[in-house]
ZAMARGU-4260 file (C-alpha; in steps of 0.2 Angstrom, whole numbers, plus 5000, padded with zeros to 4 digits):
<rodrens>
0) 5000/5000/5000 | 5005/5018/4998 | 5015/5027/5010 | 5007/5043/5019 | 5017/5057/5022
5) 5008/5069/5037 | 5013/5087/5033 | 5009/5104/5043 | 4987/5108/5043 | 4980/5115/5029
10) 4967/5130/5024 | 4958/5117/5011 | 4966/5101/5003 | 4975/5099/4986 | 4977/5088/4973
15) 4993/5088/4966 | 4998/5080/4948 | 5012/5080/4933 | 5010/5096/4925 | 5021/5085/4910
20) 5010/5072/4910 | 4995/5074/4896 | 4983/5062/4902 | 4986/5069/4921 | 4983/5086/4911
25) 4968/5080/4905 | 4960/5073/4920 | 4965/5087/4930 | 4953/5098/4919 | 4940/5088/4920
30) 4940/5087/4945 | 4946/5106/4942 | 4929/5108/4935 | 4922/5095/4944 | 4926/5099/4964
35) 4936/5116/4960 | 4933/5127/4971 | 4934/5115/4985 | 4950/5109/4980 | 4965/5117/4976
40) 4969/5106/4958 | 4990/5113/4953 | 5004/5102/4946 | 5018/5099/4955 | 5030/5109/4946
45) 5018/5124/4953 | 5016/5117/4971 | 5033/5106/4975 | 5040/5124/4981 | 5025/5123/4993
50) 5029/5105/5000 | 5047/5102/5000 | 5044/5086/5010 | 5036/5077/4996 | 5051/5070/4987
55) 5049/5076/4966 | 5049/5055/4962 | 5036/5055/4972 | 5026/5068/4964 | 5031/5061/4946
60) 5024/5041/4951 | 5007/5047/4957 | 4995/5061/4959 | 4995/5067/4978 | 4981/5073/4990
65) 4983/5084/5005 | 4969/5085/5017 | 4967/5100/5028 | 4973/5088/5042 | 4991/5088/5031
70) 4989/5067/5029 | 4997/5066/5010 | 4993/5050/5001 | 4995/5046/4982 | 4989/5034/4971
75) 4970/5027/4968 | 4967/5033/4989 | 4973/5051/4983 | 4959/5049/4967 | 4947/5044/4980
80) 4948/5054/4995 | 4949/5069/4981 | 4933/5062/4975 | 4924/5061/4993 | 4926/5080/4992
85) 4912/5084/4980 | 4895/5079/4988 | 4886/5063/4984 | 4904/5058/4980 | 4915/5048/4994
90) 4907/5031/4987 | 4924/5026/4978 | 4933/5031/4995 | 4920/5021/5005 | 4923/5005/4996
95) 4942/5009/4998 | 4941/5010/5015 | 4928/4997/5018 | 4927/4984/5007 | 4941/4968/5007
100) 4952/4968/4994 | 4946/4985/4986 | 4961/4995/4992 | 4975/4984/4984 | 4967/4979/4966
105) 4963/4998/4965 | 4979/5003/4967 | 4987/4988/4956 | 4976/4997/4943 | 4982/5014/4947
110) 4998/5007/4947 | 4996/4997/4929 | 4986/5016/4920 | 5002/5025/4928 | 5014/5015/4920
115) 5005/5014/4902 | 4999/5035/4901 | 5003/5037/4883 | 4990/5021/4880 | 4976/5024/4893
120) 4978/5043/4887 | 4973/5037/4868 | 4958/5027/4876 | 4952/5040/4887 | 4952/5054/4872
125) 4943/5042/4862 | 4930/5037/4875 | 4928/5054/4884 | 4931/5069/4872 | 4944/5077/4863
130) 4950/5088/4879 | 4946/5089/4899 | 4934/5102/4898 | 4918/5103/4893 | 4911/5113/4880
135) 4896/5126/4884 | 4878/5121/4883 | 4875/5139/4875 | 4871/5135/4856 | 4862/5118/4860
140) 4850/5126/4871 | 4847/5139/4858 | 4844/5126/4845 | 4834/5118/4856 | 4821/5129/4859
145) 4820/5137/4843 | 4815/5119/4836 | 4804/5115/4849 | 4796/5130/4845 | 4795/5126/4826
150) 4787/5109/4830 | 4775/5120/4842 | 4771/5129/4825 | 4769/5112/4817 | 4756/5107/4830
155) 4746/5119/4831 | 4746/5125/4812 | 4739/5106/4810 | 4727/5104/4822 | 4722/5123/4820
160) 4716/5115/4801 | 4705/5102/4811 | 4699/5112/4825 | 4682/5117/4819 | 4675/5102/4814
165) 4685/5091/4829 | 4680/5102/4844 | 4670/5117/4836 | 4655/5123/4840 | 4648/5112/4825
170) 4660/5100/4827 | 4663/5081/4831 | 4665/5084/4851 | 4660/5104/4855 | 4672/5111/4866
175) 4658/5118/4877 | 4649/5104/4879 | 4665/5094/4885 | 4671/5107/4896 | 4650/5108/4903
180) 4651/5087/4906 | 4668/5090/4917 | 4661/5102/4928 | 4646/5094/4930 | 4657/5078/4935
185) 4670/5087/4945 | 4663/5103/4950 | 4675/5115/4956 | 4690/5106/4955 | 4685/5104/4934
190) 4695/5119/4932 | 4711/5108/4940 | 4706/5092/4932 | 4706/5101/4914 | 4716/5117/4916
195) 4712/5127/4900 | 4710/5144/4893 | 4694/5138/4887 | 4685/5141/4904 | 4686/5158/4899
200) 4674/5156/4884 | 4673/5141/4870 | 4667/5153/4851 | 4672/5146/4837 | 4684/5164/4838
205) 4693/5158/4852 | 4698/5144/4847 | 4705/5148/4830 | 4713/5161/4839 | 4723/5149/4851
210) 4728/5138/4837 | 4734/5152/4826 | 4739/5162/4838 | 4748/5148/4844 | 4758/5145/4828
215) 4761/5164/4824 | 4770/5162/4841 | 4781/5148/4838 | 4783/5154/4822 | 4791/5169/4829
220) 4800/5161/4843 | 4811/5153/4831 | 4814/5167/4821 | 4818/5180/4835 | 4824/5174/4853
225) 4816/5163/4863 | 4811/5165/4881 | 4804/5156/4895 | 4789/5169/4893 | 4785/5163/4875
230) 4789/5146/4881 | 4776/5148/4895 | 4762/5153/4883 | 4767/5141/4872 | 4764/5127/4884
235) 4749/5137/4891 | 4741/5137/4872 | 4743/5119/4868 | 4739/5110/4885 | 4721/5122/4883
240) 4718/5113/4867 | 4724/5096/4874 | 4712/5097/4890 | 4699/5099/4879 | 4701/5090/4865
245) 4698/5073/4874 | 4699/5056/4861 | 4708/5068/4847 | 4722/5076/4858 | 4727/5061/4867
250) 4743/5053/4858 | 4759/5051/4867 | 4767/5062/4857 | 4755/5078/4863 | 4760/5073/4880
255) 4778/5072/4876 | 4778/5091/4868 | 4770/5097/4884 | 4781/5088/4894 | 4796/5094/4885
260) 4786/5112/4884 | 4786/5113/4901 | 4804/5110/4904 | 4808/5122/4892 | 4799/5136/4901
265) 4815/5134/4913 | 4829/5132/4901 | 4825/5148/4893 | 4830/5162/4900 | 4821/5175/4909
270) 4827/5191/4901 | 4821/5209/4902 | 4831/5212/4883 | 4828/5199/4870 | 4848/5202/4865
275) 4855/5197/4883 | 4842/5182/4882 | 4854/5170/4876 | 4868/5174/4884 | 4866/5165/4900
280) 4876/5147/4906 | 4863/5133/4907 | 4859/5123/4921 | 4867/5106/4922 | 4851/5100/4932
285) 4839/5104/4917 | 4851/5097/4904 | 4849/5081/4913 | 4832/5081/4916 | 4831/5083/4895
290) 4843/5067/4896 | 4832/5058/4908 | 4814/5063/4898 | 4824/5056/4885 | 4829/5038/4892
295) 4812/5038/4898 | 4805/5040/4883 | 4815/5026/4874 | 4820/5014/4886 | 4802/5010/4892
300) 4794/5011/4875 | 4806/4994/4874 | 4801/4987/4891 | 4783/4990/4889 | 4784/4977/4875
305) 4792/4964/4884 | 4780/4967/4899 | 4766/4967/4889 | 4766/4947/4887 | 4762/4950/4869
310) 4770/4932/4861 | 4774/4942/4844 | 4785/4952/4853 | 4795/4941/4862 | 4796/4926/4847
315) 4801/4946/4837 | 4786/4940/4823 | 4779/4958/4828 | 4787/4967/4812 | 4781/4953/4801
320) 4764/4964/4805 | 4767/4981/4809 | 4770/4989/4792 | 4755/4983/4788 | 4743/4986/4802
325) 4752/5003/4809 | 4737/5016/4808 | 4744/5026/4791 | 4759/5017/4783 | 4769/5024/4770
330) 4772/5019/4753 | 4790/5014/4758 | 4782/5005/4773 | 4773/4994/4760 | 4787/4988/4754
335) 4798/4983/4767 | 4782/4973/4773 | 4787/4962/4759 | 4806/4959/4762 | 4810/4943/4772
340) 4803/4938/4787 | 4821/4935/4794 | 4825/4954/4790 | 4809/4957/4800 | 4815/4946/4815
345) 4832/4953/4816 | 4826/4971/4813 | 4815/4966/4829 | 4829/4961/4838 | 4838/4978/4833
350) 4824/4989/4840 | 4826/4980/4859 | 4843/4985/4857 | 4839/5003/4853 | 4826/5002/4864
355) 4834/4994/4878 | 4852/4995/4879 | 4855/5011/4868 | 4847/5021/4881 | 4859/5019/4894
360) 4873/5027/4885 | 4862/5043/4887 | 4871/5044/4904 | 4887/5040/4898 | 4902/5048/4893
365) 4901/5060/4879 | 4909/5048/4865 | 4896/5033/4869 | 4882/5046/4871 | 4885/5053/4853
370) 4885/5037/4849 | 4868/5035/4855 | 4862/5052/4847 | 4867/5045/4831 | 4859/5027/4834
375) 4844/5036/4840 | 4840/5047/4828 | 4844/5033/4813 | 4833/5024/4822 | 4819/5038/4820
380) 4822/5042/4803 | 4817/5022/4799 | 4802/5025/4812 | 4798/5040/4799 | 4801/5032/4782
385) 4789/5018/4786 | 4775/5027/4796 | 4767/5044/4800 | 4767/5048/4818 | 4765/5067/4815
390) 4777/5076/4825 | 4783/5061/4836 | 4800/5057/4826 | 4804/5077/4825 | 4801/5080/4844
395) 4812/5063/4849 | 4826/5068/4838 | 4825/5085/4843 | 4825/5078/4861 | 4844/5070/4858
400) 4851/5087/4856 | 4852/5086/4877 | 4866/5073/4873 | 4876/5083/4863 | 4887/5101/4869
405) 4891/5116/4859 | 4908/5105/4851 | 4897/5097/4843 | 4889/5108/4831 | 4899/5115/4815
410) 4913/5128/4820 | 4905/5142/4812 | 4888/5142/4824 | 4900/5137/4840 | 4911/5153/4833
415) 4895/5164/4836 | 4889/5156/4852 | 4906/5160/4857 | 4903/5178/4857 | 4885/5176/4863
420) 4894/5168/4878 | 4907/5184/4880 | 4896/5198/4881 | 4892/5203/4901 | 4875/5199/4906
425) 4865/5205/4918 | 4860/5199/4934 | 4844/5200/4928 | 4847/5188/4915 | 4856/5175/4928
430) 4845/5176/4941 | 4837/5158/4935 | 4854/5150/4931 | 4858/5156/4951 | 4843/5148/4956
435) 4847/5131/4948 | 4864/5131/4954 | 4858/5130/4975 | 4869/5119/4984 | 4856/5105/4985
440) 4859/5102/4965 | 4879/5107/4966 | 4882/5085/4965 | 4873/5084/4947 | 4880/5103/4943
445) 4891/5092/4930 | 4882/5080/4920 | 4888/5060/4922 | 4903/5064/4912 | 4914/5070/4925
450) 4921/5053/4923 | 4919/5035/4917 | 4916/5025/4932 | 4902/5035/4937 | 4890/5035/4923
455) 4881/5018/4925 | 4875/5024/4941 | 4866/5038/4933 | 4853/5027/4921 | 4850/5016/4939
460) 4845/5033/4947 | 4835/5038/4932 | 4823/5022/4933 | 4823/5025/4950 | 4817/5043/4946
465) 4805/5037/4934 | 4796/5028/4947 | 4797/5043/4958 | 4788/5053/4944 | 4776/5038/4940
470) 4769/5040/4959 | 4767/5057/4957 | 4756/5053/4940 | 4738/5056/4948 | 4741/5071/4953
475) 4753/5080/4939 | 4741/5071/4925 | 4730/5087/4922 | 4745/5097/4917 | 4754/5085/4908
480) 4769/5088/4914 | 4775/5070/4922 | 4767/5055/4908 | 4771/5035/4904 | 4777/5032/4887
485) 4778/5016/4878 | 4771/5014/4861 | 4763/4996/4853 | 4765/4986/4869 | 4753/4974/4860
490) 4756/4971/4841 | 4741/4972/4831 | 4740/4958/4820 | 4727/4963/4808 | 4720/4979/4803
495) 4702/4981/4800 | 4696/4999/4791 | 4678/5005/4794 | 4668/5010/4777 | 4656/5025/4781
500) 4643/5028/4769 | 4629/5036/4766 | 4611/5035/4757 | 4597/5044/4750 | 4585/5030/4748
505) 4593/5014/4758 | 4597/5008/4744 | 4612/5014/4735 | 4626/5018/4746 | 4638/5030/4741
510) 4656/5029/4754 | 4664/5045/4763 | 4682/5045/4756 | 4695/5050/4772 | 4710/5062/4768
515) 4723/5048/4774 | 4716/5033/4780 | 4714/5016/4768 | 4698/5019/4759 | 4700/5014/4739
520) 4710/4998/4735 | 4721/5009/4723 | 4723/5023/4735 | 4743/5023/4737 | 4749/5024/4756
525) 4757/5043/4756 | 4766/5052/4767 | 4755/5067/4778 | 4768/5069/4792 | 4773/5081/4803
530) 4754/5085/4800 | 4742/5075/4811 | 4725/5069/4801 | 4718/5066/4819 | 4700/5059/4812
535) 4708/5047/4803 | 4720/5040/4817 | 4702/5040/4828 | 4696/5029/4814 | 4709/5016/4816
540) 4708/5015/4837 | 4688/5015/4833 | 4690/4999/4821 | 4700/4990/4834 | 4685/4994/4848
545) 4664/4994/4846 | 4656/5008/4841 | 4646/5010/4859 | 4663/5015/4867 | 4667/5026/4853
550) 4655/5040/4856 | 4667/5053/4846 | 4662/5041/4832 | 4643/5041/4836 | 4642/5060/4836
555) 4653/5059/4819 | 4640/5050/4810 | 4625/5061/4818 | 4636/5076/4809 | 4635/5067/4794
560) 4618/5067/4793 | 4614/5086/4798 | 4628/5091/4785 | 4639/5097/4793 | 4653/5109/4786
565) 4667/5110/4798 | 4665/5088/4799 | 4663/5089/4781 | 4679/5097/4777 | 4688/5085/4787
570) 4685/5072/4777 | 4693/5071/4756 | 4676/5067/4747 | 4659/5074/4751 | 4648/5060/4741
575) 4633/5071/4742 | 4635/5089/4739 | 4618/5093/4735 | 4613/5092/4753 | 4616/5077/4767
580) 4610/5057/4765 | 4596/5052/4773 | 4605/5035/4781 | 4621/5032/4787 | 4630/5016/4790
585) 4646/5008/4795 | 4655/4992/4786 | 4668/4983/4794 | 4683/4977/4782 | 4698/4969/4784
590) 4711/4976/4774 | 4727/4968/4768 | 4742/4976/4756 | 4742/4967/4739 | 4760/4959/4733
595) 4771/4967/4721 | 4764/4955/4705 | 4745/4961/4711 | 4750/4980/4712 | 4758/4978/4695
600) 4744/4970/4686 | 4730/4979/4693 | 4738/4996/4702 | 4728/4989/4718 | 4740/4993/4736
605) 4727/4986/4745 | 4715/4971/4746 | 4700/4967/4759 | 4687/4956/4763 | 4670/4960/4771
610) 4670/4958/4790 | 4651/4964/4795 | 4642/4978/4800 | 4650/4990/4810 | 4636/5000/4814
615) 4618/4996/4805 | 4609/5010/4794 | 4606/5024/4803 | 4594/5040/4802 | 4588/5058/4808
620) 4572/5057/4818
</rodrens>
């Protein structure tokens, strides 16, 4: 074991290392940014003046440690006694101290990096970064919040096309007579169980004002400097609409934008001058918070799949099906549905390890958490190609820029960032930045980068804070701000379509032709994201169901038959524009994509077979 040397008592403890050493420069950077300010971190060609009992071979074999006792030790118990001072971090020393046999194999490690630096040098550059210090979270952040305000734009523009005949006063499910049921239900917590401008009032006016409103905003936030102000009415505007827009507004991906809405309110800053706005450093809390949204997000959208018991899953025949039952598939989606069903089986076993393994390097080091952003967003770039999930893939990918710093980005925007980052702020501008930086968070000031041993630990905490979060569910639901993710838990195995047409006599049945959905065999599967069609996603969760638990659909076909406009001009095709059928009815198909030889010959993507009625002929009284 290491030999102590006890020198006079201290003001605060020093670590003390190689000035000529490149990998002791390297970590040096890294604990001076780490638990600076409570150590003193110098090489010894600075200190050995200082400490003229500490031999120089001394100095040159190991790094040192001098407590405020004056007990100098070197070696893997100076690296963990160093560590001990930052809080939440005397584990490695506790295990040194404690543990049997921990002490000596850690310092026949130490002893076995020490001797090979150039090597371990190599390995660490390549695993961690190109230098010690990290980069600033300046331009991320800015990039950040100017795409999330684009795909803000995105959602509101699409939904603000649907609005009327969705929630409108005339349409589907009126806003007022939604928000009427809720407070008759809840009385006066309604306004906390569905938290909405539309309290205020529910006009047609109104509401096309918060949707374009809405998108005018984003719109704007992305061209001029976002704040946590427009971040807040951003949130604000789109969790009104998603309180009230009940079966239409309740995909994972609306709750995901208002979650990450929410935590952008306080990773933009609070400026009195939009030119300072972006000048402020970024709270490492929120940057991991984004990182753990983000494991969330993948990581249980694997597990949920596995838990789920569904057998197609776990024999990985699930993607022998999905192209073809997923509720709008693409054109490219059609034909990877025809490629082998080993491709399908290994691509199956590809997306657990996306799902469930990729995830952790979130929390890793930054060369193994690039590697995750790219995985990551190739893997949502397939997701895209093959289905339409509106905004989903554009909000994930936009999520993985928490695992990237401003190194990252192309030297020309870190160039200007740079100077962003140089100008003095106020202390107006950094009063949120103080806020976040309270001793309680000073431990996770410095995401799990600050060294490799440490960054397993992080995903552990982070399902452990998932569960946290989970039990908080009930009461956060209203706000969206806490939510479970997890898409296709159970694999649909076949996909049937509903037919709605209409009559004037009973006789001759004209159908309703959808914007999107499968309707005519020769319709081709196209693309419609980012844009929602939101009727016609209902339309496939209302063929998997019976039309008496689908009320949105009842009231759907009673706006058929008064004629509806706003309902009308959701849909492609009006069959009777003259004036509205008489009858109404609903058929039941099952639809299957054709082959390759069949779309050839006859241009048909599709093929279905009658399955019943879905809902019999129906009339006005």
């Amino acid at each position: 074991m290491p030999s102590a040397i006890q020198l006079p008592k201290r003001d605060a403890p020093s670590l003390i290392y190689d000035g000529d050493c490149g990998f002791c420069r390297f970590w040096a950077a890294r604990w001076r940014e780490g638990i600076g300010g409570r150590i003193d971190v110098v090489s010894y060609q600075e200190a050995a003046r200082r400490f003229p009992q500490i031999p120089i071979e001394r100095f040159r074999r190991s790094v040192q440690f001098i407590d405020r006792a004056g007990l100098c030790v070197e070696g893997a118990e100076a690296v963990f006694r160093a560590l001990a001072q930052r809080p939440g971090g005397g584990g490695w020393f506790f295990l040194y101290r404690r543990l049997p046999g921990f002490a000596p194999v850690s310092e026949g490690i130490y002893r076995l990096v020490a001797a090979n630096r150039p090597l371990f040098s190599a390995l660490t550059r390549l695993y961690l970064n190109l230098s010690g210090e990290s980069a600033p979270f300046v331009l991320t952040r800015s990039l950040f919040l100017k795409g999330l305000a684009g795909i803000y734009a995105l959602a509101f523009g699409s939904f603000a096309l649907q609005a009327r005949g969705l929630i409108g006063s005339d349409g589907i499910l009126p806003l007022g007579t939604t928000l009427a049921a809720v407070r008759q239900a809840y009385g006066v917590s309604a306004f906390w169980r569905a938290p909405t401008l539309f309290w205020l009032g529910h006009s047609d006016l109104l509401l096309q004002g918060v949707c374009w409103g809405g998108a005018a905003l984003a719109a704007w936030t992305v061209v001029a400097t976002p704040t946590a102000r427009k971040m807040l009415f951003l949130w604000s505007g789109y969790l009104s609409l998603v309180s009230v827009g009940w079966d239409f507004m309740s995909f994972q991906w609306d709750a995901l934008l208002l979650e990450s809405g929410f935590l952008t309110i306080f990773l933009a800053p609070f400026a009195a001058a939009p030119q300072e706005a972006m000048r402020t450093p970024v709270p490492r809390l929120l940057v991991w918070l984004g990182r753990w949204l983000l494991f969330r997000l993948v990581f249980f959208s694997g597990l949920v799949k596995l838990a789920g018991g569904d057998p197609s899953w776990s024999g990985l025949t699930a993607l022998t099906v999905y192209y073809q039952t997923q509720p709008l598939p693409t054109e490219v989606g059609w034909w990877v549905h025809h490629l082998p069903a080993a491709f399908h089986r290994l691509s199956a076993l590809a997306m657990f390890a996306v799902e469930l393994a990729v995830p952790w390097l979130i929390f890793a080091p930054k060369r193994p958490r690039l590697a995750a952003f790219w995985i990551l967003i190739g893997f949502q770039f397939l997701i895209a190609l093959t289905g339409n999930y509106g905004f989903f893939n554009l909000l994930t990918v936009l999520l993985g820029c928490f695992l990237l710093d401003d190194a990252c980005w192309p030297e020309g925007w870190r160039r200007e960032a740079e100077l962003l980052q140089a100008l003095p702020s106020s202390r107006f501008t950094r009063w949120p930045h103080d806020f976040l930086k309270l001793r309680e968070y000073r431990s996770v000031r410095r995401p799990p980068d600050l060294g490799a041993p440490g960054w397993p630990g992080w995903g552990v905490a982070s399902v452990g804070a998932a569960l946290l979060a989970l039990s908080l569910f009930p009461t956060a639901a209203p706000f969206r701000i806490v939510n479970r993710y997890g898409l296709f838990a159970v694999m649909t195995v076949r996909r049937p379509e509903i037919v709605v047409e209409g009559s004037m006599d009973g006789e001759r049945w004209r159908p309703y032709r959808f914007r999107w959905k499968p309707g005519d065999l020769d319709g081709r599967p196209r693309f419609n994201a980012p844009h929602q069609p939101r009727l016609d996603w209902q339309m496939w969760f209302a063929a998997l169901s019976r039309p008496e638990h689908e009320l949105w659909f009842q009231r759907f076909l009673i706006k058929l038959l008064e004629g509806s406009p706003d309902v009308l001009r959701l849909l492609r095709e009006n069959p009777f524009p003259a004036g509205p059928p008489v009858w109404v009815r609903a058929t039941l198909y099952e639809y299957r994509f054709t082959d390759p030889a069949e779309l050839k010959k006859n241009g048909n993507w599709w093929k279905r077979k009658r399955i019943g009625p879905y809902v019999k002929p129906i009339r006005l009284k």
